[in-house]
C-alpha positions in Angstrom: 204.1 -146.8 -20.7 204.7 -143.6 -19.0 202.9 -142.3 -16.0 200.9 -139.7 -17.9 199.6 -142.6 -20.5 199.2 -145.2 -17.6 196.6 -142.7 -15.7 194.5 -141.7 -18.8 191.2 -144.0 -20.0 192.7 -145.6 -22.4 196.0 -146.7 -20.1 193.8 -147.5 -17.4 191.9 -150.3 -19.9 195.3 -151.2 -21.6 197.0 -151.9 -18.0 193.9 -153.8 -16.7 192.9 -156.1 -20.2 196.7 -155.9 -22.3 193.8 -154.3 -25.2 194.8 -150.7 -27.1 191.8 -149.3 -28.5 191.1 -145.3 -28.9 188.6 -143.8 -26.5 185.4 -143.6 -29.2 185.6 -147.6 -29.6 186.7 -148.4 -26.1 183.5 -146.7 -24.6 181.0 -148.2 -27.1 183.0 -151.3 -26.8 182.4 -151.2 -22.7 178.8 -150.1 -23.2 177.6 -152.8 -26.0 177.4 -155.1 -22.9 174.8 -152.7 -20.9 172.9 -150.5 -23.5 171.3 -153.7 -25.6 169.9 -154.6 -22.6 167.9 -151.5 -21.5 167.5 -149.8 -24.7 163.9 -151.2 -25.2 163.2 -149.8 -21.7 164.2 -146.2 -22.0 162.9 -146.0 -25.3 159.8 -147.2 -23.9 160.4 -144.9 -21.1 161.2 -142.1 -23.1 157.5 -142.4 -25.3 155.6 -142.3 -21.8 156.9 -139.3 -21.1 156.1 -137.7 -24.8 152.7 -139.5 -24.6 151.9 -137.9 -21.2 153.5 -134.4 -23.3 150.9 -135.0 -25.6 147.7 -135.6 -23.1 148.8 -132.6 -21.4 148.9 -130.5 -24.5 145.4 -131.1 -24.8 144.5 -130.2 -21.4 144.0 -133.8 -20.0 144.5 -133.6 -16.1 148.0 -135.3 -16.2 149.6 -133.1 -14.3 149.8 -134.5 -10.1 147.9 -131.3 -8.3 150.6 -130.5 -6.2 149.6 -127.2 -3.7 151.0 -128.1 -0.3 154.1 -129.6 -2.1 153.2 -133.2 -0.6 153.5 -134.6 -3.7 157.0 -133.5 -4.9 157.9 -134.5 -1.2 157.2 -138.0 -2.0 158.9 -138.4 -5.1 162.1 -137.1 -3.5 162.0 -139.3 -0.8 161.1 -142.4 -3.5 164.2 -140.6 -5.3 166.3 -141.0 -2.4 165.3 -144.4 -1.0 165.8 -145.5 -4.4 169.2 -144.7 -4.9 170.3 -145.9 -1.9 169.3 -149.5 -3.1 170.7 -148.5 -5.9 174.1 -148.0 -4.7 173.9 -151.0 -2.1 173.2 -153.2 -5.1 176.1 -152.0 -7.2 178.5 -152.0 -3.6 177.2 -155.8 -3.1 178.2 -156.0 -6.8 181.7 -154.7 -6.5 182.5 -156.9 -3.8 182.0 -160.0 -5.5 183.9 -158.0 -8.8 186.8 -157.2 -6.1 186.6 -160.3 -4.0 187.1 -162.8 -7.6 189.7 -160.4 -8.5 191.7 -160.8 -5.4 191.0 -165.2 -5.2 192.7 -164.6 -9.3 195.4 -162.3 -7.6 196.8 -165.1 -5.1 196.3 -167.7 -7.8 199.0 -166.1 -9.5 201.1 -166.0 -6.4 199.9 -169.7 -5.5 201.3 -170.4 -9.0 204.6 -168.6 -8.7 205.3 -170.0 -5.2 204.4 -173.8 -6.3 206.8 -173.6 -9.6 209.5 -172.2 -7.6 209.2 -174.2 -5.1 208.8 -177.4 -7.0 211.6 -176.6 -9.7 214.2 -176.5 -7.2 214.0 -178.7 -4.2 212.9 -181.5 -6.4 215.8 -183.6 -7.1 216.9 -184.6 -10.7 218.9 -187.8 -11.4 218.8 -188.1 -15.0 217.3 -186.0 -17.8 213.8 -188.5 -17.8 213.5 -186.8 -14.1 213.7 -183.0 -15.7 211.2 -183.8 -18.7 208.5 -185.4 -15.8 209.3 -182.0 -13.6 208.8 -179.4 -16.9 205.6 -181.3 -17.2 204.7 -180.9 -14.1 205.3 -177.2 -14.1 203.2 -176.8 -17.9 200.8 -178.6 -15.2 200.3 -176.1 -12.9 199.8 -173.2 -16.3 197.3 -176.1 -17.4 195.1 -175.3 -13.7 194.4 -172.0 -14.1 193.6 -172.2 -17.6 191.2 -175.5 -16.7 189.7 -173.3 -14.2 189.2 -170.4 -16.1 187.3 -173.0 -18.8 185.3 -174.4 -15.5 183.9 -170.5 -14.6 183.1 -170.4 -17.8 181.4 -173.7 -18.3 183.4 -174.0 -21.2 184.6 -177.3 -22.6 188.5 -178.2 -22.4 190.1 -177.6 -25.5 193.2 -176.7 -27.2 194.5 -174.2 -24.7 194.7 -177.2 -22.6 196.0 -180.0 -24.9 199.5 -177.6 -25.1 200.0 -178.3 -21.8 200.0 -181.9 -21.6 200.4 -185.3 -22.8 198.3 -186.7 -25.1 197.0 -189.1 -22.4 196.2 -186.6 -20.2 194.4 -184.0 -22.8 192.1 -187.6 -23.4 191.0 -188.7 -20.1 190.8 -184.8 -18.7 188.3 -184.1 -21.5 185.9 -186.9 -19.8 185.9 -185.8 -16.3 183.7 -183.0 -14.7 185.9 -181.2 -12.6 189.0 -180.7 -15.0 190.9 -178.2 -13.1 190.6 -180.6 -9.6 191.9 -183.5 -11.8 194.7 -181.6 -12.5 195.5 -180.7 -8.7 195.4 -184.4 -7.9 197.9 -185.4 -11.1 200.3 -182.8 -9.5 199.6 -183.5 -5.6 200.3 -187.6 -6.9 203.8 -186.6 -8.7 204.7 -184.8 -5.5 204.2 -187.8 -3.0 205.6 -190.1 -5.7 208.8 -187.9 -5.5 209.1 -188.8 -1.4 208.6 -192.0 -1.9 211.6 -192.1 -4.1 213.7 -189.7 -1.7 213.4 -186.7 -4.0 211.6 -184.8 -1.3 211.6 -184.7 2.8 208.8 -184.7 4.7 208.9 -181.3 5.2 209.2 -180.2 1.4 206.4 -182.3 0.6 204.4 -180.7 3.3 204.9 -177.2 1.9 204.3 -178.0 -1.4 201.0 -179.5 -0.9 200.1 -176.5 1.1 200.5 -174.9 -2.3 198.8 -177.2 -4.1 195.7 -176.7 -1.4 196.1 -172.9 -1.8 195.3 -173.8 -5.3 191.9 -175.6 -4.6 190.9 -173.8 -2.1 191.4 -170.2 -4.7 189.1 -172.6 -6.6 186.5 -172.9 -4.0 186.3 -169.5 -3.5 185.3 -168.6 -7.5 182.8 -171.3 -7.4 181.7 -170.0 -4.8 181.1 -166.4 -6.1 180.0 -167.9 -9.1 176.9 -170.1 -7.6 175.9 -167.9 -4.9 174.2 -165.4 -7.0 172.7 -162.0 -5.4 169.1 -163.1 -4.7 167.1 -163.1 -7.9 163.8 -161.7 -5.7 166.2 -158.4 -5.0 167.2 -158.0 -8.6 163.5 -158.6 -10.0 162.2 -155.9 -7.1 164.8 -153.2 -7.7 164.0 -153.2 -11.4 160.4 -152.8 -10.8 160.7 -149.8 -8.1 163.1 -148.7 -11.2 160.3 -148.8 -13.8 157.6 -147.3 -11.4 159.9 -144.0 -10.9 160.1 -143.8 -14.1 156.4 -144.0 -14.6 155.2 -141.6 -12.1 158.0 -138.7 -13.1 156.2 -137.4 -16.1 153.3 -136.7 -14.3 154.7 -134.9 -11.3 157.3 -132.7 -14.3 155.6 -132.1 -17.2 153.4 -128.8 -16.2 157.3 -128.0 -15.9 158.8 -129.3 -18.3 155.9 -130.0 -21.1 157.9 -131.3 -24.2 160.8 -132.3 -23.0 158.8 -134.1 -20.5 159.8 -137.6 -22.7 163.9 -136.5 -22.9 164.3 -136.3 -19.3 162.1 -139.1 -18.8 164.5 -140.8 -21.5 167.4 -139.8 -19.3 166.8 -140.7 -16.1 165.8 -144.4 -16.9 168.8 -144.5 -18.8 171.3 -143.5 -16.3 168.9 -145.7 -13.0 168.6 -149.0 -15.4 172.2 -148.1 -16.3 173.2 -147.9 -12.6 171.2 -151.6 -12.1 172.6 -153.2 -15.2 176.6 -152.3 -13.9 176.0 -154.2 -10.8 174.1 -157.6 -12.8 177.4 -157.0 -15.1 180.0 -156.9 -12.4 178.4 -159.6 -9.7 179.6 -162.6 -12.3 182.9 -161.6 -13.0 184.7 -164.4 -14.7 182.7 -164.2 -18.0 183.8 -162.6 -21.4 182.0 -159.5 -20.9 184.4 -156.1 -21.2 183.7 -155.2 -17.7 184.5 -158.6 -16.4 187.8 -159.6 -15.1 190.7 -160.3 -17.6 191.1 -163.9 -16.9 193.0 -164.8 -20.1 195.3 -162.1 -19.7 196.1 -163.3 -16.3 196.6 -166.8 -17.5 198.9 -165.2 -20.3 200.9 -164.3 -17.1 201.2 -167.0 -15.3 201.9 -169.1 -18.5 204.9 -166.0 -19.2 206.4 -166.4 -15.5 206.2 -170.0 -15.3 207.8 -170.4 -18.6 210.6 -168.4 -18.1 211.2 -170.3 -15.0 211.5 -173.5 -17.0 214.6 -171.8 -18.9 216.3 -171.1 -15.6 218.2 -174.5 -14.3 218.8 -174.6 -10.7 222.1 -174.6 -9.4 222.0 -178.0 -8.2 221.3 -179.4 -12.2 223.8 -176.6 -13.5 226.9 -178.3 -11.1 225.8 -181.5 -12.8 226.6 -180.2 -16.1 
């Protein structure tokens, strides 16, 4: 991909989701997640404003008497105290968007490290000793996939039984915490290995320092994912939202008249817009376009991890 292609809109989504689509279908495709669920709101919005049209037409006294300007006063300063919570909402957001993002980042690194690590100070005596270490490694693509499926609340399936035994695939689907299971299966191969004298004290040590990385990176989604923004916040913006949009007809339509509704129309679309970005982005780890690319990332680790399998270290290579 050149530079020119990587910075355009439609690089930009290819780079961060491995998806080509052409810019009319990628933005409808990022906006079906947002519009269906304000669309009854600015229409709703949007016949307020005509209705209020209308009663002016007719010479009702819609219009907010307005000499000393006190009135236009207030609704800018409503305007601006409102945007400010609107952009500390969307801010609060993005950090749990970025921070989930980042945990995903060094579980990718955790992963990398771990295989590498494991694959070649483990010693191998026989070829029985090589199968148990591959399965170890398909074990550690098996976490973030069972972790992925755990964000999700998603039941194990399929993804997971490619990864390991039979046995395994049985007794994983029956536990609660799938991708902790997993951790403990490879922390119990790696002390199994000192006991045998595959690994010193000090390789074991560093390899379960891994393997914690790899909870811990789990700890920190869960804890993103059940530590919501408070609901009270959420249910209070969207009303201050609504009453804007409520009292703006009445201080713009002796301006505006007829087009009173469109702009009314407008500006609920792009404030419930605003709100609905940051409700999308706070849970990141969903299957919504503007959530993070989570299969793509296990894709990756599954790619790296893999290709480190076909690579024999030079300890089994003098063997052979």
């Amino acid at each position: 991909m050149s530079n020119k292609t990587s910075r355009s809109f439609i690089g930009k989504y290819h780079l961060y989701s491995g998806e080509k689509l052409h810019w009319l279908p990628l933005i409808f495709y990022l906006l079906k997640a947002i519009v269906p669920n304000i669309l009854s709101w600015v229409i709703f919005c949007g016949f307020y404003g005509f209705l209020i049209s209308l009663l002016y037409s007719i010479d009702s006294p819609v219009a907010l008497p307005d000499e000393n300007g006190f009135v236009t006063q207030a609704v800018l300063s409503f305007n601006i105290g409102l945007t400010l919570l609107l952009v500390f909402r969307t801010n609060t957001a993005h950090e749990r968007f970025w921070e989930g993002r980042k945990l995903w980042g060094a579980l990718v690194n955790a992963s990398r490290n771990l295989a590498r690590d494991l694959w070649i100070v483990v010693k191998e005596n026989d070829q029985k000793d090589r199968e148990e270490k591959e399965a170890i490694l398909r074990l550690i693509i098996a976490f973030p996939v069972a972790m992925k499926l755990h964000l999700r609340a998603e039941p194990v399936n399929q993804q997971l039984a490619a990864l390991m035994p039979e046995t395994q695939y049985l007794r994983i689907r029956d536990t609660q915490h799938p991708p902790l299971q997993i951790a403990f299966w490879i922390s119990d191969y790696l002390q199994h290995q000192n006991d045998i004298n595959h690994l010193n004290i000090y390789q074991l040590t560093r390899l379960h320092k891994l393997v914690d990385e790899l909870v811990d990176i789990l700890g920190g989604c869960e804890r993103i994912l059940k530590t919501p923004l408070p609901l009270i916040y959420t249910i209070l913006l969207r009303k201050l939202v609504l009453v804007y949009c409520l009292v703006l007809p009445f201080e713009i339509v002796k301006d505006l008249h007829w087009w009173t509704g469109v702009l009314t129309a407008f500006v609920s679309f792009t404030l419930l817009s605003i709100e609905q970005i940051g409700a999308e982005i706070e849970e990141p780890f969903g299957h919504d376009p503007s959530d993070l690319p989570l299969d793509v990332i296990c894709t990756t680790i599954r790619r790296n991890i893999e290709e480190l399998i076909a690579l024999a270290p030079i300890s089994t290579r003098s063997q052979r």
